[in-house]
C-alpha positions as CSV (number, residue, x, y, z in Angstrom):
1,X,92.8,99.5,146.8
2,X,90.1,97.5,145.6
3,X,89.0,98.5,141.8
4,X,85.2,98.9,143.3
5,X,86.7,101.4,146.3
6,X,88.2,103.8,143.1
7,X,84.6,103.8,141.0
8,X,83.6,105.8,144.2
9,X,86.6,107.6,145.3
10,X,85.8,111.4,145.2
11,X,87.9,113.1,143.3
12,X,89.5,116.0,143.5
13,X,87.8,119.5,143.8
14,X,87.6,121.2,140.6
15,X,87.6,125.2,140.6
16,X,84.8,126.8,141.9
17,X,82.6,126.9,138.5
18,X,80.4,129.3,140.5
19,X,83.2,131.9,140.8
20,X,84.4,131.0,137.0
21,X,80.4,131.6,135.6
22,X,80.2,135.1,137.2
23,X,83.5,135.9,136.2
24,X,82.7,135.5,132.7
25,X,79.1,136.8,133.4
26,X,80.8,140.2,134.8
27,X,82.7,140.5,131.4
28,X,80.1,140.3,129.1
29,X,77.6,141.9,131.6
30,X,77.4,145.7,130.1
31,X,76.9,143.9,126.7
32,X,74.1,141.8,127.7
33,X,72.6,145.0,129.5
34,X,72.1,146.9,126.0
35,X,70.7,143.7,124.3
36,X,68.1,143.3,126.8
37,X,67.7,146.7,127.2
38,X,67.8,147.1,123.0
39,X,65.2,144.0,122.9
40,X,65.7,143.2,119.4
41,X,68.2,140.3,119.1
42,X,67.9,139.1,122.6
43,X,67.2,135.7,122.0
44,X,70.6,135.0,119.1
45,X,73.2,137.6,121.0
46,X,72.1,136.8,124.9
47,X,69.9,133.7,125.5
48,X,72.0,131.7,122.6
49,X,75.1,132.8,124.3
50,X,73.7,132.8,128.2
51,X,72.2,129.4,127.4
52,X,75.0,126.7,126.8
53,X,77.2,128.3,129.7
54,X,74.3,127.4,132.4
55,X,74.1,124.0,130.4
56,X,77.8,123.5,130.7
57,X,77.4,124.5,134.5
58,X,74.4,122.4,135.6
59,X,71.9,120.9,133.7
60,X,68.0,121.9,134.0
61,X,69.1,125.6,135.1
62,X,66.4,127.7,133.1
63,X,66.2,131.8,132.8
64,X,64.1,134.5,131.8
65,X,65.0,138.4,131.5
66,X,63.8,141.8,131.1
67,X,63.7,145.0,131.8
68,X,63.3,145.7,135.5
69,X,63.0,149.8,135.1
70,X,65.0,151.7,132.5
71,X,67.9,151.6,134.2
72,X,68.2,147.7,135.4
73,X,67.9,144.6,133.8
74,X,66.6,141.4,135.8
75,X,68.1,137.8,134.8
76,X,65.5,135.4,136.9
77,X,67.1,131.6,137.2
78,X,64.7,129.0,137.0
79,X,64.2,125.3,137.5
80,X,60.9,124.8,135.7
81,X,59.3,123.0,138.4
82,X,62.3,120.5,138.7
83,X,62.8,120.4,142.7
84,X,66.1,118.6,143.0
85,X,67.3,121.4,140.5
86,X,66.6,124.0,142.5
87,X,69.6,124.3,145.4
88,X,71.5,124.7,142.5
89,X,70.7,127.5,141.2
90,X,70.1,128.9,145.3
91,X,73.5,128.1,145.4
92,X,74.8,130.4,141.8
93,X,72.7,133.4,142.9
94,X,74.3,133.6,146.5
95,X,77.8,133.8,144.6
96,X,76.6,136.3,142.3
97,X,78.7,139.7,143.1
98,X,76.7,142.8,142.5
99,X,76.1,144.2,139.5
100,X,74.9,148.2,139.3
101,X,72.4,147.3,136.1
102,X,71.1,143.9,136.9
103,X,69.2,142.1,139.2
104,X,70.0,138.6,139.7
105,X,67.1,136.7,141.3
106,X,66.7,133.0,142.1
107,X,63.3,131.3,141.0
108,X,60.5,133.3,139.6
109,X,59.2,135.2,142.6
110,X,55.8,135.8,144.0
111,X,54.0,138.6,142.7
112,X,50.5,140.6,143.5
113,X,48.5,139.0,141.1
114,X,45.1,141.3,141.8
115,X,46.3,143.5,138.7
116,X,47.8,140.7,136.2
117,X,46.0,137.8,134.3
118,X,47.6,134.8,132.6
119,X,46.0,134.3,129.0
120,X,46.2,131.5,127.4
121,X,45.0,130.5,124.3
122,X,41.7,132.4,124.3
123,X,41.2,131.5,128.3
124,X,41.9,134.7,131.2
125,X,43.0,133.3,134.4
126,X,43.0,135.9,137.2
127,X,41.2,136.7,140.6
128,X,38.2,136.5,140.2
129,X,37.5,133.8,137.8
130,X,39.6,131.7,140.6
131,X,38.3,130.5,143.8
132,X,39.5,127.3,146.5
133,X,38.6,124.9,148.6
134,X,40.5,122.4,151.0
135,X,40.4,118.7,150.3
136,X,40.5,116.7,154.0
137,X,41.7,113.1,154.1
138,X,41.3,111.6,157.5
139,X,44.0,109.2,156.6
140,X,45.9,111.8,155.2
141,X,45.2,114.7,157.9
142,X,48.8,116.4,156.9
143,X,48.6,116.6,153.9
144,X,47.6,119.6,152.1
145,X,45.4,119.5,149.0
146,X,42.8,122.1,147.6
147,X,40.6,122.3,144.6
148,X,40.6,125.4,142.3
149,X,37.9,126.4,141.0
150,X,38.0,128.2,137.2
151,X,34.5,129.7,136.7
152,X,35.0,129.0,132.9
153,X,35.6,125.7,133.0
154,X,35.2,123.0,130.1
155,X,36.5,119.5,130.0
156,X,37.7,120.3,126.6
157,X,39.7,122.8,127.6
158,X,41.3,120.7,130.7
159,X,44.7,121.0,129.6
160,X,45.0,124.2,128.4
161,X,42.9,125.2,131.7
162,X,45.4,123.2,134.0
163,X,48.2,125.2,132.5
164,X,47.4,128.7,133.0
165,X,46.4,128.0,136.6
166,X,50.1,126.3,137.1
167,X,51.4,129.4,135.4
168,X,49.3,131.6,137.4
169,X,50.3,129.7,140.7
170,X,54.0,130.5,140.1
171,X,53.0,133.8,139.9
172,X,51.0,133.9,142.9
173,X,53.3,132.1,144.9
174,X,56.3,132.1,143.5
175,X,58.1,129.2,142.2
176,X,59.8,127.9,145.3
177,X,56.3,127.6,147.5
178,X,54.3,126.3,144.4
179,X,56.7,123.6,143.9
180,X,56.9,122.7,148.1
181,X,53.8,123.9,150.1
182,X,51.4,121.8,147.8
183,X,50.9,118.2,148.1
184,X,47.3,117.9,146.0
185,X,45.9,120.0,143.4
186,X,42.2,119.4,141.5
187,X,40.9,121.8,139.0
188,X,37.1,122.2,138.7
189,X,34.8,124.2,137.5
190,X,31.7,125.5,139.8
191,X,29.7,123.5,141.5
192,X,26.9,123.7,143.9
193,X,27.7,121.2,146.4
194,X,30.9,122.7,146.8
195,X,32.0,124.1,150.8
196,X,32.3,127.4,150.7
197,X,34.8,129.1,148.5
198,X,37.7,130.8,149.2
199,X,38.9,133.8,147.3
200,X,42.5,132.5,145.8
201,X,44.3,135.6,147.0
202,X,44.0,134.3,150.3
203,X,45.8,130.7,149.3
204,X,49.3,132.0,150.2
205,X,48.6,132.6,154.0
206,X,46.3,129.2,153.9
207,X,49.1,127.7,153.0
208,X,52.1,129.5,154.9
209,X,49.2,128.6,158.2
210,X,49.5,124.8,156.9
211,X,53.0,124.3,156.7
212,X,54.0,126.2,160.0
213,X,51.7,123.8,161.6
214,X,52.9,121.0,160.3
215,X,56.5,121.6,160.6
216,X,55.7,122.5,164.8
217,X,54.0,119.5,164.7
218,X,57.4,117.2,163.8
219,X,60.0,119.0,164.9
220,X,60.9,116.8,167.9
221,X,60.0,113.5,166.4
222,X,62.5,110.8,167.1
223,X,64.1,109.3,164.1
224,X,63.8,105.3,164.0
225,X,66.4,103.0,164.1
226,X,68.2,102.4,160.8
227,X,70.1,99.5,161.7
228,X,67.4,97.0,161.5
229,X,67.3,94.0,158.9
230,X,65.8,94.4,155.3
231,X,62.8,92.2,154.2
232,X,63.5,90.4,151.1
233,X,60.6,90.3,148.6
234,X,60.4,88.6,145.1
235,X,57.6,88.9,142.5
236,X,57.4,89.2,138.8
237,X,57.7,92.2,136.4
238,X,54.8,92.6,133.6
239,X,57.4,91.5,131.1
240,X,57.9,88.3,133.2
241,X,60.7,89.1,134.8
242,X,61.7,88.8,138.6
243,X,61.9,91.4,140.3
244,X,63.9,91.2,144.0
245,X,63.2,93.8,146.7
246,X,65.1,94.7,149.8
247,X,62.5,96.7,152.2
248,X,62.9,98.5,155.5
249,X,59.3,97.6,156.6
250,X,59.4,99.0,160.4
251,X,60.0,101.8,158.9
252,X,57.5,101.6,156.2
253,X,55.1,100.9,159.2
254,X,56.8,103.9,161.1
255,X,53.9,106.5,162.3
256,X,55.8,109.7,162.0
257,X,56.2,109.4,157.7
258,X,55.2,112.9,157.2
259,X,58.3,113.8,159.4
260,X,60.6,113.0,156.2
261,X,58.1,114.1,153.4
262,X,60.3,113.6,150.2
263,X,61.3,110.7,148.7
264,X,64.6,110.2,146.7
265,X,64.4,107.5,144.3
266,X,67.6,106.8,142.2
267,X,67.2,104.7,139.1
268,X,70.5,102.8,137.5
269,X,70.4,100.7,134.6
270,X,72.0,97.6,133.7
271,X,72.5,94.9,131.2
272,X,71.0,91.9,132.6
273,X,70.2,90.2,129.6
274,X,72.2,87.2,129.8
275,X,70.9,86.7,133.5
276,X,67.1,87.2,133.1
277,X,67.0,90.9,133.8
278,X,69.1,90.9,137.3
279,X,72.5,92.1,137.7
280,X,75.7,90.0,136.8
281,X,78.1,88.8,139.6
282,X,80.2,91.8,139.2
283,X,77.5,94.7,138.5
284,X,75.9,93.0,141.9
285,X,78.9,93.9,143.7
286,X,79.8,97.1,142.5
287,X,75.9,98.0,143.4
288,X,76.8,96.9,146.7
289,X,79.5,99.1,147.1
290,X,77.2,101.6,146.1
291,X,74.6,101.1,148.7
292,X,76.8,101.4,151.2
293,X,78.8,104.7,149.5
294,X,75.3,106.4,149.6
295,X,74.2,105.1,152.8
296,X,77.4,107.0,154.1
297,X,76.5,109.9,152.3
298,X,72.9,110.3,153.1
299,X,71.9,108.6,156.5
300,X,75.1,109.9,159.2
301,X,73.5,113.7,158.9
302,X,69.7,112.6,159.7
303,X,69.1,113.9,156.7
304,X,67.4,111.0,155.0
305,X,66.5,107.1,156.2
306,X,66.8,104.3,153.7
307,X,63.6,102.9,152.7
308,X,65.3,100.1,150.4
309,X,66.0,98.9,146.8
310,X,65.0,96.8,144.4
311,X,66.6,95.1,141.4
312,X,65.0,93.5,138.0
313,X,64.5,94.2,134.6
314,X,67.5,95.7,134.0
315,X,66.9,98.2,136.7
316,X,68.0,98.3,140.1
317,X,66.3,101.8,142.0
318,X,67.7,102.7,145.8
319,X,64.7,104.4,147.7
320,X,65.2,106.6,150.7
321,X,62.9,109.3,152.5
322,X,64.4,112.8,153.4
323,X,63.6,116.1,155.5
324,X,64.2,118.2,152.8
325,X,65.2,118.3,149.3
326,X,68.1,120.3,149.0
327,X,70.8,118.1,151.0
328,X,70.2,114.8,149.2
329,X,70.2,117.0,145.8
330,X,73.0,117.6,146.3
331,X,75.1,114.8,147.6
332,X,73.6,112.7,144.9
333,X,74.9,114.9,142.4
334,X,78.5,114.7,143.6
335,X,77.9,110.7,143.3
336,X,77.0,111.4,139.6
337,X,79.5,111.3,137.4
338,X,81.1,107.9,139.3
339,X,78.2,106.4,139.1
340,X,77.9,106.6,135.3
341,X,81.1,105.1,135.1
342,X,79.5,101.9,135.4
343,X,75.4,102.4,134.9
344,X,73.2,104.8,133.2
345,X,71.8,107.0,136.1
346,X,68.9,109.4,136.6
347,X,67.5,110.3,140.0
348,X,64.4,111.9,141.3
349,X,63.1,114.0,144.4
350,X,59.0,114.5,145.0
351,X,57.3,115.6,147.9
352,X,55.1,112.0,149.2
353,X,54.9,113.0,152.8
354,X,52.6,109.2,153.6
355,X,55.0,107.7,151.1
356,X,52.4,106.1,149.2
357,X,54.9,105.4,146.2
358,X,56.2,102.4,148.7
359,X,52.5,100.8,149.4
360,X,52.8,98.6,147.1
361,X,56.0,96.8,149.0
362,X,53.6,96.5,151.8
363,X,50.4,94.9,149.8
364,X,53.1,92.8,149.3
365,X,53.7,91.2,152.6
């Protein structure tokens, strides 16, 4: 066996740390009842404790509790708005056993937000000082934007503004739909050439109404070939570097994009400075061998179809377009820790259903 074939052997399967977490969660649980319930050293004898275990079990797993009633105390999982995070933590709540005085939820859940306000600063965000519109791109037509209208808008206030909306938006929508449904967001204030305004109670069936039409309208779309030959590009970084890029351009011309509306970008770094910013011989091959490990991994299920890569300046980032988040999320991580035998590694997962992040490969041509 080649050295290349063990940097991506899997190895073998560790104990379930799902099982293990709630085990240890289930003998501490009555404990961390009364300190939540007590709320006076929460944050040193539960979050400080809670905290480093979630670390240890996935990074980017985030939490909030409380008092539920008087008699049950809720520990919510978040992923702060990081999607490829989120099937994680899906995943921990469904192996949670019950527990008689807690409620375990996944992601901060939607709420009726008539009777509640988000202040910030010295800004109130709720109902009525909130209003929508839809923004309409004819070369866009499935994707779905709105402006938000804050009646108290200022431009010096823009950030803290933008905030509180997100914040209220979780709220509204809960986590899991604020961080999916939406493709486009704008916050304005009034204005008199605006359409007509929608109340933004009513932005949850809006957008429930947009996504079931848009998922009837692709369900029978037929995925493209993926054996086809990549286009080679070449150009030059800012930094004067070249860069080399391996394209799938039928598919990047392909008609049916919003069919696969995420986009999984992985990013490895290398040292290429001895070779003007492109991989060495070796680092070349065991990318390679990479390409074709996560081609294995991520096209035979449908789940996602390879857009390309491209190497220079000391980075070389693998490109591929998915049906959903949670899959790739998933097998990516259980590439991780090979692939940081040999390269610094991050990857990301964002919702681009025209895959405009690629245009510039086109332009290009």
């Amino acid at each position: 066996m080649s050295i290349i074939k063990r940097f991506f052997q899997k190895k073998s399967a560790p104990n379930n740390p799902y099982k293990e977490f709630w085990n240890w969660f289930s003998e501490n649980e009555k404990k961390f009842f009364d300190i939540v319930k007590d709320g006076e050293k929460i944050d040193e004898a539960f979050f400080a404790i809670l905290s480093p275990r979630l670390e240890q079990l996935h990074k980017g797993i985030f939490f909030l509790s409380g008092m539920s009633d008087e008699n049950i105390a809720e520990l919510i999982l978040t992923a702060d708005g990081i999607v490829k995070n989120i099937v994680f933590i899906e995943e921990l709540i469904e192996a949670a056993p019950l527990f008689p005085n807690w409620k375990i939820t996944a992601l901060k859940q939607a709420v009726d937000m008539e009777d509640w306000q988000i202040g910030i600063e010295d800004l109130i965000i709720n109902s009525p000082s909130l209003s929508f519109f839809p923004d309409e791109y004819p070369q866009y037509p499935d994707e779905i934007a709105i402006t938000i209208v804050y009646q108290d808008y200022s431009t010096e206030e823009h950030g803290t503004i933008v905030s509180g909306i997100y914040m209220f938006l979780d709220n509204l929508l809960g986590e899991l739909n604020a961080g999916v449904q939406l493709d486009q967001i704008k916050i304005q204030g009034p204005d008199p050439s605006y359409p007509d305004l929608i109340p933004i109670a009513k932005l949850p069936a809006y957008l429930n109404w947009r996504e079931k039409e848009f998922i009837e309208k692709y369900e029978s779309t037929e995925i493209p070939d993926d054996d086809i030959p990549l286009t080679t590009l070449q150009a030059t970084s800012e930094n004067e570097m070249p860069l080399i890029a391996s394209i799938n351009m039928p598919l990047l011309n392909w008609d049916a994009k919003p069919s696969f509306p995420w986009v999984l970008r992985l990013e490895l770094q290398y040292n290429g400075q001895q070779n003007d910013g492109l991989p060495n011989e070796s680092d070349f091959e065991i990318l390679n061998e990479l390409e074709d490990t996560l081609l294995d991994n991520l096209l035979d299920s449908g789940m996602c179809l390879y857009a390309g890569r491209q190497v220079g300046s000391n980075m070389c980032e693998f490109y591929f377009t998915c049906k959903n988040f949670r899959e790739p999320s998933k097998k990516v991580y259980e590439l991780t820790p090979e692939i940081e035998q040999n390269f610094k590694f991050e990857y990301f997962i964002y919702r681009d259903k025209y895959w405009r992040s690629f245009e510039h490969f086109r332009v290009a041509l």
